[in-house]
PDB file of N, CA, C and O in Angstrom, chain B, residues numbered from 101:
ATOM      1  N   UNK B 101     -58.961 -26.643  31.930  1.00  0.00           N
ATOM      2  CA  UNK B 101     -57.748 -27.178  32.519  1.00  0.00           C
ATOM      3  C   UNK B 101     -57.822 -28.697  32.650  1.00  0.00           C
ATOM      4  O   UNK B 101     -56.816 -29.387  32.487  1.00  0.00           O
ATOM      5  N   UNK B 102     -58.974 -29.197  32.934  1.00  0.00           N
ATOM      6  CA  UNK B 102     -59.250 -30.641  33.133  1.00  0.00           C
ATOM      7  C   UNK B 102     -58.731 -31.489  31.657  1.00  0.00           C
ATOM      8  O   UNK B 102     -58.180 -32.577  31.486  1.00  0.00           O
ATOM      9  N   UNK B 103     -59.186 -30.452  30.757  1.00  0.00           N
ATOM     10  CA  UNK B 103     -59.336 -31.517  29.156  1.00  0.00           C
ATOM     11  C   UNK B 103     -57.237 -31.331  28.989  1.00  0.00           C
ATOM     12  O   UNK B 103     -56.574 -32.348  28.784  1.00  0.00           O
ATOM     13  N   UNK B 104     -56.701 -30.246  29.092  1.00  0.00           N
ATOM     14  CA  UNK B 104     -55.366 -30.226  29.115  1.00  0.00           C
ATOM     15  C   UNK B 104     -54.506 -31.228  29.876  1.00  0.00           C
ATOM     16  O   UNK B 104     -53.537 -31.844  29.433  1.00  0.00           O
ATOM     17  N   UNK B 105     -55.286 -31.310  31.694  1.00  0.00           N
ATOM     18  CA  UNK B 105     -54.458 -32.385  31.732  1.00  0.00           C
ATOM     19  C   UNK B 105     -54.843 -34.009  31.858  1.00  0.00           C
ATOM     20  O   UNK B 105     -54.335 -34.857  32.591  1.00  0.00           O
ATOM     21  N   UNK B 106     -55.849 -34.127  30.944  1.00  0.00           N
ATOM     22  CA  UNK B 106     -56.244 -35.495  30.314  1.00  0.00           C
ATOM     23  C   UNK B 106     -55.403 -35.455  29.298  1.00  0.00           C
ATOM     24  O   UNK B 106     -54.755 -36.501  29.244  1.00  0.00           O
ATOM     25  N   UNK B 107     -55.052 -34.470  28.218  1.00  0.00           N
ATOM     26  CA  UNK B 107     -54.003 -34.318  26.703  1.00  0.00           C
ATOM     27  C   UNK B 107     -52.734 -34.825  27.355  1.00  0.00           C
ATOM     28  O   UNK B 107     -51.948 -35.611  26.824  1.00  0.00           O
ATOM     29  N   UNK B 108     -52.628 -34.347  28.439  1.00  0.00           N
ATOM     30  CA  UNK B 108     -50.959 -34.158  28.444  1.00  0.00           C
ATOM     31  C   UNK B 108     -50.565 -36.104  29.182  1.00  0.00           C
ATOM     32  O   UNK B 108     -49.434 -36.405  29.564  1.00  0.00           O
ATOM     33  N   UNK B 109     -51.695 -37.053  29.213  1.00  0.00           N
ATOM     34  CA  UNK B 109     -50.964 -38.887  29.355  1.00  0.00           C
ATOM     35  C   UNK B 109     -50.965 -38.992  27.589  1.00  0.00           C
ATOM     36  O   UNK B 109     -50.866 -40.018  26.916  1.00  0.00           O
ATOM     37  N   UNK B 110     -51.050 -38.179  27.316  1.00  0.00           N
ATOM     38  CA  UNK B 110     -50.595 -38.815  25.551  1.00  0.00           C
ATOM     39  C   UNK B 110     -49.054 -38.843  25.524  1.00  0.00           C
ATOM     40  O   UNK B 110     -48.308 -39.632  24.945  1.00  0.00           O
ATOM     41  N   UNK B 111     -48.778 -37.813  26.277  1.00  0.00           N
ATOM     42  CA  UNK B 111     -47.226 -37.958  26.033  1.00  0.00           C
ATOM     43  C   UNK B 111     -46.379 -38.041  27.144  1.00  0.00           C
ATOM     44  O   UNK B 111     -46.642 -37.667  28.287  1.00  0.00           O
ATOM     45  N   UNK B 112     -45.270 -38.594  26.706  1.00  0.00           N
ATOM     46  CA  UNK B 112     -43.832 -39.672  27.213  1.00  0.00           C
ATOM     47  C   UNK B 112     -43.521 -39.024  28.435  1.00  0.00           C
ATOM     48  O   UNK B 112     -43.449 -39.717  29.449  1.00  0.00           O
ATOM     49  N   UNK B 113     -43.317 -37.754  28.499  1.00  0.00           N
ATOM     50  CA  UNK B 113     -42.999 -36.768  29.322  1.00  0.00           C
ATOM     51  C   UNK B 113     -43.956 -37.311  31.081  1.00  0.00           C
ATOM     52  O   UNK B 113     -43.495 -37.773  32.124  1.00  0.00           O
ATOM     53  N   UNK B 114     -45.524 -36.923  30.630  1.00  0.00           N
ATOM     54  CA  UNK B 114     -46.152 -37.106  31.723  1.00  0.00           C
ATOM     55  C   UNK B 114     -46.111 -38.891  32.484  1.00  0.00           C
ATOM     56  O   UNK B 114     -46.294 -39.030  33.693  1.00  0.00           O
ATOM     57  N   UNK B 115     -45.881 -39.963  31.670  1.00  0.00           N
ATOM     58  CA  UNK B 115     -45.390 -41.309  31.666  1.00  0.00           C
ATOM     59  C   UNK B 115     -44.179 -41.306  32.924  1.00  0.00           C
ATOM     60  O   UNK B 115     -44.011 -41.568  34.115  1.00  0.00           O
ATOM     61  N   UNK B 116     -43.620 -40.898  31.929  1.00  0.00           N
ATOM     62  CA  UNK B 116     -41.880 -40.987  33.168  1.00  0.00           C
ATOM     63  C   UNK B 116     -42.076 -40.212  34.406  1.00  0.00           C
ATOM     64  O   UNK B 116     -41.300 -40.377  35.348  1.00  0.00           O
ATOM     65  N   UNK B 117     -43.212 -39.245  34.486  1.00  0.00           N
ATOM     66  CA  UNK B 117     -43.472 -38.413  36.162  1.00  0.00           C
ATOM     67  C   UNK B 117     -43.922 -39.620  36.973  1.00  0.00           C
ATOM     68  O   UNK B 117     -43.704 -40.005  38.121  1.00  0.00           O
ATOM     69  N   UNK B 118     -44.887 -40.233  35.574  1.00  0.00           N
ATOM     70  CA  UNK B 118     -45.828 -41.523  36.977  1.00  0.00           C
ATOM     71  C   UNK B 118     -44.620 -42.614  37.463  1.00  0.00           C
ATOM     72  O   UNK B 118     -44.536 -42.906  38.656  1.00  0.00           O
ATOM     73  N   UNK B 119     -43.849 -43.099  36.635  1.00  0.00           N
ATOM     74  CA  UNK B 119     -43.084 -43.832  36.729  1.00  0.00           C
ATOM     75  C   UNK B 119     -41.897 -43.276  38.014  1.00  0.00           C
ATOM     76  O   UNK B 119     -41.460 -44.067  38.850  1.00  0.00           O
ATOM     77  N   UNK B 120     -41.557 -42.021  37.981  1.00  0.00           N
ATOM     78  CA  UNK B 120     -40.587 -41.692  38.865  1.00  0.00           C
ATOM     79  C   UNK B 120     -41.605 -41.522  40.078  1.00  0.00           C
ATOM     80  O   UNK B 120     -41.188 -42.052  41.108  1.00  0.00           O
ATOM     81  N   UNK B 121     -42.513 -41.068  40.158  1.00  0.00           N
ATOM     82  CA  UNK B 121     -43.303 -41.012  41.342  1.00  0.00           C
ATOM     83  C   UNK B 121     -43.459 -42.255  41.840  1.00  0.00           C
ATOM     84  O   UNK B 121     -43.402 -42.196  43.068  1.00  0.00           O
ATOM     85  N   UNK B 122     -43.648 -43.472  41.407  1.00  0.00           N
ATOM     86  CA  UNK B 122     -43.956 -44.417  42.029  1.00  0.00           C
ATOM     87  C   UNK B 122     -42.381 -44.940  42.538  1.00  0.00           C
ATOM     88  O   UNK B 122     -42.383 -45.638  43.552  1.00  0.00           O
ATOM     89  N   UNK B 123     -41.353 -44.717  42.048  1.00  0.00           N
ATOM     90  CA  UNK B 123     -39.747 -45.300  42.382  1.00  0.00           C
ATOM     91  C   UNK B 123     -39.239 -43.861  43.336  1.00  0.00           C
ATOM     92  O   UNK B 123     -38.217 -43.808  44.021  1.00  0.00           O
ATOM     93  N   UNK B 124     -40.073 -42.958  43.189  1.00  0.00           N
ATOM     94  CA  UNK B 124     -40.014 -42.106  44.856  1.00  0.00           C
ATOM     95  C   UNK B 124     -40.263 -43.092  45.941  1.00  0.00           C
ATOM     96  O   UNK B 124     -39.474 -43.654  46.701  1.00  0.00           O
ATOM     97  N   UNK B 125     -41.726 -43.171  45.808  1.00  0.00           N
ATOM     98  CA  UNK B 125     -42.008 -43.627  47.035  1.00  0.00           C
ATOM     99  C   UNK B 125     -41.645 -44.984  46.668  1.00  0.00           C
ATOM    100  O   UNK B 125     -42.716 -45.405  46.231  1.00  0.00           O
ATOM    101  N   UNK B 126     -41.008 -45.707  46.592  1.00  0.00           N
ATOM    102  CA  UNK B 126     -40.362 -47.277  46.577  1.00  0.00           C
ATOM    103  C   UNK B 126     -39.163 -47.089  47.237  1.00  0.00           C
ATOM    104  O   UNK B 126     -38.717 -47.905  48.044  1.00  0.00           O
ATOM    105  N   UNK B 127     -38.658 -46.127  46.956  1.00  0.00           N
ATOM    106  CA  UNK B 127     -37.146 -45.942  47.640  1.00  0.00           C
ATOM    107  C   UNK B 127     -37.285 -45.217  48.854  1.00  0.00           C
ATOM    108  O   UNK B 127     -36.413 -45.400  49.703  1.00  0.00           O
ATOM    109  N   UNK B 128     -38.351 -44.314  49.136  1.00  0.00           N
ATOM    110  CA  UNK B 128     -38.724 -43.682  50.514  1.00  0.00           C
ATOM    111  C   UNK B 128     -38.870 -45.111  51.440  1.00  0.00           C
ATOM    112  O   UNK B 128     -38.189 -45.330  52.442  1.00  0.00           O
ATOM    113  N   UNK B 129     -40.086 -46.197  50.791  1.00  0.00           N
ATOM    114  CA  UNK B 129     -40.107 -47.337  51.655  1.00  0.00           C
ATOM    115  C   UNK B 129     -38.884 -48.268  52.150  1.00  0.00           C
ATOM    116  O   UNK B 129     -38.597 -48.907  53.162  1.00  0.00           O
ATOM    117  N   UNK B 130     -38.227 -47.949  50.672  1.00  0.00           N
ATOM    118  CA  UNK B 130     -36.751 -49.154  51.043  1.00  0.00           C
ATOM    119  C   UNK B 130     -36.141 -48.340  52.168  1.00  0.00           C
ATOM    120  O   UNK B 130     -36.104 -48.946  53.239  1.00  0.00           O
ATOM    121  N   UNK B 131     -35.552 -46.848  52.175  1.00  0.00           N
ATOM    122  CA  UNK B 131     -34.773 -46.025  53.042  1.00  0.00           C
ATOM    123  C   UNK B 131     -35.587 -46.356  54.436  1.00  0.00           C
ATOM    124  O   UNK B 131     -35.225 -46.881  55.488  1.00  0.00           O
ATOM    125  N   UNK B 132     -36.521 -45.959  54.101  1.00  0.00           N
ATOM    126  CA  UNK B 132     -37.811 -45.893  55.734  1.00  0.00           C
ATOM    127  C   UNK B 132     -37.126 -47.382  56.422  1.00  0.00           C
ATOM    128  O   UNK B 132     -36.652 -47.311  57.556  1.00  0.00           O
ATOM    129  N   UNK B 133     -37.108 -48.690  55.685  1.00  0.00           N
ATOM    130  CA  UNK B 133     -36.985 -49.770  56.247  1.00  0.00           C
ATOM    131  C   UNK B 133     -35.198 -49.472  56.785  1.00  0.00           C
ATOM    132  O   UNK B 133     -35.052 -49.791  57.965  1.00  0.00           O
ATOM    133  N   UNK B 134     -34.595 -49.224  56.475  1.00  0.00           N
ATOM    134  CA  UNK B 134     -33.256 -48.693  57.105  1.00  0.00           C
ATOM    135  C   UNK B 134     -33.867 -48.031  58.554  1.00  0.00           C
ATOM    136  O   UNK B 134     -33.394 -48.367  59.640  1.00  0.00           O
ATOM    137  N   UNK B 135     -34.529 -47.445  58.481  1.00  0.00           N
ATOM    138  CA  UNK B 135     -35.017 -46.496  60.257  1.00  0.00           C
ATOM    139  C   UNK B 135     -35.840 -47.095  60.866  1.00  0.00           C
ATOM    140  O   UNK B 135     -36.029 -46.680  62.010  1.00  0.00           O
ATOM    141  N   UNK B 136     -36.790 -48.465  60.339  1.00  0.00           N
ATOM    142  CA  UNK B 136     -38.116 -49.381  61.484  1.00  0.00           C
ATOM    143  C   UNK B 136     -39.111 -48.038  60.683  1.00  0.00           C
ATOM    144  O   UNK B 136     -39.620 -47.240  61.470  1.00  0.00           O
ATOM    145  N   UNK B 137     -39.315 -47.859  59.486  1.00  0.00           N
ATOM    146  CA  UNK B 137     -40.264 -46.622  59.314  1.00  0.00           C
ATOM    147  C   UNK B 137     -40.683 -47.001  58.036  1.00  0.00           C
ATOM    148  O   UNK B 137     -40.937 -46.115  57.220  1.00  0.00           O
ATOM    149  N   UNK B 138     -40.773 -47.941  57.797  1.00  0.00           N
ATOM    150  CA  UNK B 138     -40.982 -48.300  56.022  1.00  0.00           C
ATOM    151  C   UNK B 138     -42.438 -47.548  55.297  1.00  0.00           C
ATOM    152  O   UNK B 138     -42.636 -47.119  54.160  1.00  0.00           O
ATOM    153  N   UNK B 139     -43.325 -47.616  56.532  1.00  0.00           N
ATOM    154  CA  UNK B 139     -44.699 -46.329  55.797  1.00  0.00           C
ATOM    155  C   UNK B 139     -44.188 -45.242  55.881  1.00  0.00           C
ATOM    156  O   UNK B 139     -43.948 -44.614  54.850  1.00  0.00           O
ATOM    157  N   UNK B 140     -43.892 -44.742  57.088  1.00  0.00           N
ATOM    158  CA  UNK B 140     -43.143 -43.404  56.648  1.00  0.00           C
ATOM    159  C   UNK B 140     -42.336 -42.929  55.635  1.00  0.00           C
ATOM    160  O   UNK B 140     -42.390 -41.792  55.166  1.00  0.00           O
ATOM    161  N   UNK B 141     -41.563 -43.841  55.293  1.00  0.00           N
ATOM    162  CA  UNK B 141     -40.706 -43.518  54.122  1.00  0.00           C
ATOM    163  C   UNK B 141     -41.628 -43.799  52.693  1.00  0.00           C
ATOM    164  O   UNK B 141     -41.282 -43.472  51.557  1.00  0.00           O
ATOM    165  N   UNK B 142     -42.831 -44.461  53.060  1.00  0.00           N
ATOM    166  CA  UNK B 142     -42.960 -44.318  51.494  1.00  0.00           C
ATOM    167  C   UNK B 142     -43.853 -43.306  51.540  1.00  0.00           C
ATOM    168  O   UNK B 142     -44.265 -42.976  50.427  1.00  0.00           O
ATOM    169  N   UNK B 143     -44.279 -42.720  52.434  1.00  0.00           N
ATOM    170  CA  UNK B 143     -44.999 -41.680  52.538  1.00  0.00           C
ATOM    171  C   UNK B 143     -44.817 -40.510  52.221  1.00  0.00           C
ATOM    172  O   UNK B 143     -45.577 -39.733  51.643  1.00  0.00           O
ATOM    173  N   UNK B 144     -43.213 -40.289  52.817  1.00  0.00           N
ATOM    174  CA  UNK B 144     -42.539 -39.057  52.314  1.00  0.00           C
ATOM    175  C   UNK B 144     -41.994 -39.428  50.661  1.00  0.00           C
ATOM    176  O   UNK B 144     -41.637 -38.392  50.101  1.00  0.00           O
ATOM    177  N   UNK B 145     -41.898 -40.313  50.035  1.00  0.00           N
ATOM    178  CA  UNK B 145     -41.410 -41.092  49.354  1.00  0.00           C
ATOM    179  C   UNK B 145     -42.357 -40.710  48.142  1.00  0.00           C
ATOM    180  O   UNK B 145     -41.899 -40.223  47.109  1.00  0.00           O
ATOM    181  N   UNK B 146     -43.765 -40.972  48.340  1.00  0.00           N
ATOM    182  CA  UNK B 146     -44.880 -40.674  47.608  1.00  0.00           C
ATOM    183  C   UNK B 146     -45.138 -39.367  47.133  1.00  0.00           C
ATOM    184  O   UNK B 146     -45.224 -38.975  45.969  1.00  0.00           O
ATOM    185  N   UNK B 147     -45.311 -38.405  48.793  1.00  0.00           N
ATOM    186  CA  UNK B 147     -45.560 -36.888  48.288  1.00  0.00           C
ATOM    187  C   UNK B 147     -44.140 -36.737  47.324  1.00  0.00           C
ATOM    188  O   UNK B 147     -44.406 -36.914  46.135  1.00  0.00           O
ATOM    189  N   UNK B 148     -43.084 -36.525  47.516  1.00  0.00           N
ATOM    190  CA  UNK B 148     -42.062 -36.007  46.723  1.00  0.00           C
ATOM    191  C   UNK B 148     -42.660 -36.600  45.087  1.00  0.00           C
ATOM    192  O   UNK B 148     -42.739 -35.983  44.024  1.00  0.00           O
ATOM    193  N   UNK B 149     -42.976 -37.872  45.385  1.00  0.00           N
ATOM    194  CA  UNK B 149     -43.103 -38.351  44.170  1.00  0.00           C
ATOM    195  C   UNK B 149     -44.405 -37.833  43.099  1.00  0.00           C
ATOM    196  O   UNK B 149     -44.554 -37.816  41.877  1.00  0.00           O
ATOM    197  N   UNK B 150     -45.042 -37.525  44.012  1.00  0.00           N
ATOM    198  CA  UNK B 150     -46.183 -36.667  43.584  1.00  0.00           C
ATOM    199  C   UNK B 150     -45.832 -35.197  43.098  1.00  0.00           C
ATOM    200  O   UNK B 150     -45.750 -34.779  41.943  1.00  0.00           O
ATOM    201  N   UNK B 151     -45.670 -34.613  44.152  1.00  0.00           N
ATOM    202  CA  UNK B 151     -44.830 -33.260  43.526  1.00  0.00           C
ATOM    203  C   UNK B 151     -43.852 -33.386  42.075  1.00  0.00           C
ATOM    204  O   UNK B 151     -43.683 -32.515  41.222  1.00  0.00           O
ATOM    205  N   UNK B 152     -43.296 -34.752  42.120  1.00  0.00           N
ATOM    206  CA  UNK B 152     -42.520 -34.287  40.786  1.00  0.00           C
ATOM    207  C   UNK B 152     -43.685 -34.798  39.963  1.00  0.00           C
ATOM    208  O   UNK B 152     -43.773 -34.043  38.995  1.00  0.00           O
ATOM    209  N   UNK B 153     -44.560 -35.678  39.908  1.00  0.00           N
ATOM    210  CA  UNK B 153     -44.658 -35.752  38.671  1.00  0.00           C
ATOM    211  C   UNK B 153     -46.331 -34.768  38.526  1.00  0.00           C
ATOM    212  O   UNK B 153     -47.060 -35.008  37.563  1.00  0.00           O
ATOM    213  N   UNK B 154     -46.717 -33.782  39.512  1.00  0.00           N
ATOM    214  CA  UNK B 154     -47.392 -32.486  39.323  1.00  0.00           C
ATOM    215  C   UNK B 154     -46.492 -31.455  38.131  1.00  0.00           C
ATOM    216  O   UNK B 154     -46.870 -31.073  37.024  1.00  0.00           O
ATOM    217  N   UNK B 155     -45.205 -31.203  38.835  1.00  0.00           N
ATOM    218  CA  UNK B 155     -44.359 -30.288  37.920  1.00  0.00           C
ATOM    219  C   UNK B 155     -44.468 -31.013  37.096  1.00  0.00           C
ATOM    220  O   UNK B 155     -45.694 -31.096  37.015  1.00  0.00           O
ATOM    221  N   UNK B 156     -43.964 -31.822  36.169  1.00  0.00           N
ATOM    222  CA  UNK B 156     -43.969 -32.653  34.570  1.00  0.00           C
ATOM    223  C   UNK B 156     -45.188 -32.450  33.945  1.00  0.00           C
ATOM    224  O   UNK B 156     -45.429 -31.874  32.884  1.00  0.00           O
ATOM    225  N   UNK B 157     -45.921 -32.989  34.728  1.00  0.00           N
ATOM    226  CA  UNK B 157     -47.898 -32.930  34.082  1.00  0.00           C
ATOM    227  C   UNK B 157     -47.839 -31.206  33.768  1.00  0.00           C
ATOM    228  O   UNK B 157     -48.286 -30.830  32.684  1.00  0.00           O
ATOM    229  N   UNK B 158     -47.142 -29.926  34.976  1.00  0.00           N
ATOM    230  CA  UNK B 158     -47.661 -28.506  34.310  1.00  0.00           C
ATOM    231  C   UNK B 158     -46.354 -28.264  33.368  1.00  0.00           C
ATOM    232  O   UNK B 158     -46.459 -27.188  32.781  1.00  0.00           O
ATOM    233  N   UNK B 159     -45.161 -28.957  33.060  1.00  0.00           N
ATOM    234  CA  UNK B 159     -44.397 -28.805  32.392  1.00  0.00           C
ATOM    235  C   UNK B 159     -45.057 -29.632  30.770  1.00  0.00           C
ATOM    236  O   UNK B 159     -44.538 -28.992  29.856  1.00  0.00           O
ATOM    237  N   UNK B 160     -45.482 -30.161  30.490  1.00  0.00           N
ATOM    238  CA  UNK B 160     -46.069 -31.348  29.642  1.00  0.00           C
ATOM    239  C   UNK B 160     -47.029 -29.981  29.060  1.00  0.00           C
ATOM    240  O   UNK B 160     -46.924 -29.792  27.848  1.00  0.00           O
ATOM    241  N   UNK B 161     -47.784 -29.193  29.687  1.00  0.00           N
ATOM    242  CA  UNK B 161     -48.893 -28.466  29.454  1.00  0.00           C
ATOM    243  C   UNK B 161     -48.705 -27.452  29.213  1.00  0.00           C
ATOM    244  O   UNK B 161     -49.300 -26.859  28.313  1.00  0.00           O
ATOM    245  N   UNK B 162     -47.634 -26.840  30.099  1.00  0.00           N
ATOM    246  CA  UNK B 162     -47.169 -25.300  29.135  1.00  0.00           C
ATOM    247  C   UNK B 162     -46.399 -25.327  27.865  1.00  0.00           C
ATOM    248  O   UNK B 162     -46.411 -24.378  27.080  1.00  0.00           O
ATOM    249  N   UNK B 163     -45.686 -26.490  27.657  1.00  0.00           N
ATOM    250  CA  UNK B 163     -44.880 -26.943  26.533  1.00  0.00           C
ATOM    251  C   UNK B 163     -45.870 -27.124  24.998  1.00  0.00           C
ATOM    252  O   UNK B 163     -45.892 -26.542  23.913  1.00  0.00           O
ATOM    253  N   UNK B 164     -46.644 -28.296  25.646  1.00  0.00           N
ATOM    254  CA  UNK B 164     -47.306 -28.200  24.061  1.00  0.00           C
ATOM    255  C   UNK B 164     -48.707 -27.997  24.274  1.00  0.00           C
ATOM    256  O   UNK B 164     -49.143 -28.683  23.349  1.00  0.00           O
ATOM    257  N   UNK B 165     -49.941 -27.426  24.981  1.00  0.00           N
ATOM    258  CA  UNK B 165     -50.741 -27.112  25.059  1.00  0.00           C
ATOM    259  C   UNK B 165     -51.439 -25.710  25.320  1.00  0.00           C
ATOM    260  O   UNK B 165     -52.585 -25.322  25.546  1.00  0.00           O
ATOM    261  N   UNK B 166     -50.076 -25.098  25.166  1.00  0.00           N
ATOM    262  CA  UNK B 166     -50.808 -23.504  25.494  1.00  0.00           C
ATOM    263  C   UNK B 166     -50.003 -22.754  24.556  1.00  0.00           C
ATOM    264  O   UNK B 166     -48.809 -22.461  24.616  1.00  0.00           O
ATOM    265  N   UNK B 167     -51.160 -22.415  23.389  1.00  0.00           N
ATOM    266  CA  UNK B 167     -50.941 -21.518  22.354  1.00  0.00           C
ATOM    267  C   UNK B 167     -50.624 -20.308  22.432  1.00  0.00           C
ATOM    268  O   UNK B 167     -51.350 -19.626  23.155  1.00  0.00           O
ATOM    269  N   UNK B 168     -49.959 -19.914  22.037  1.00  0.00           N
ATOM    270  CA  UNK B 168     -49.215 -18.110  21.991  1.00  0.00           C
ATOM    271  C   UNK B 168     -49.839 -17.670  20.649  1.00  0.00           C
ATOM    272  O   UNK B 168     -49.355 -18.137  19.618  1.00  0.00           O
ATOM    273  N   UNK B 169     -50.898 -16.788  20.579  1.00  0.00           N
ATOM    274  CA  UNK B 169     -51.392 -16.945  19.151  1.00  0.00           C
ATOM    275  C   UNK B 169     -50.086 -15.383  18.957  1.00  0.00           C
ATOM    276  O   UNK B 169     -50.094 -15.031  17.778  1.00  0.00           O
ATOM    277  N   UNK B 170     -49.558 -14.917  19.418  1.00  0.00           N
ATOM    278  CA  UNK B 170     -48.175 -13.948  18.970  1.00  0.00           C
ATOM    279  C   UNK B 170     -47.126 -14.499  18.439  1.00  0.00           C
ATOM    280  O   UNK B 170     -46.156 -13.807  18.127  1.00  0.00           O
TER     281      UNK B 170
END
């Protein structure tokens, strides 16, 4: 599982998770600063951002790394 999801930064797909994960939590911080909470918000900002780009990385991996020899 490790070597699969080292395969899967070859492609574009797993790129744009890191990229949206990090403009999660950028916009959690900007919103947070609307409430006096700017860590908080990038905090919550981050996990979400993490979570999505977990799903992409196992979306990236069931897509082109797991053979159906049927």
């Amino acid at each position: 599982m490790k070597r699969k999801r080292r395969l899967a930064w070859r492609r574009w797909e797993t790129w744009v998770g890191a990229m949206l994960c990090g403009l999660a939590a950028l916009l959690g911080n900007w919103l947070g600063h609307d409430f006096r909470h700017p860590q908080l918000g990038a905090l919550v900002g981050g996990i979400a951002g993490s979570l999505l780009l977990s799903r992409m990385t196992r979306h990236v991996i069931r897509r082109h790394y797991t053979h159906d020899p049927g």
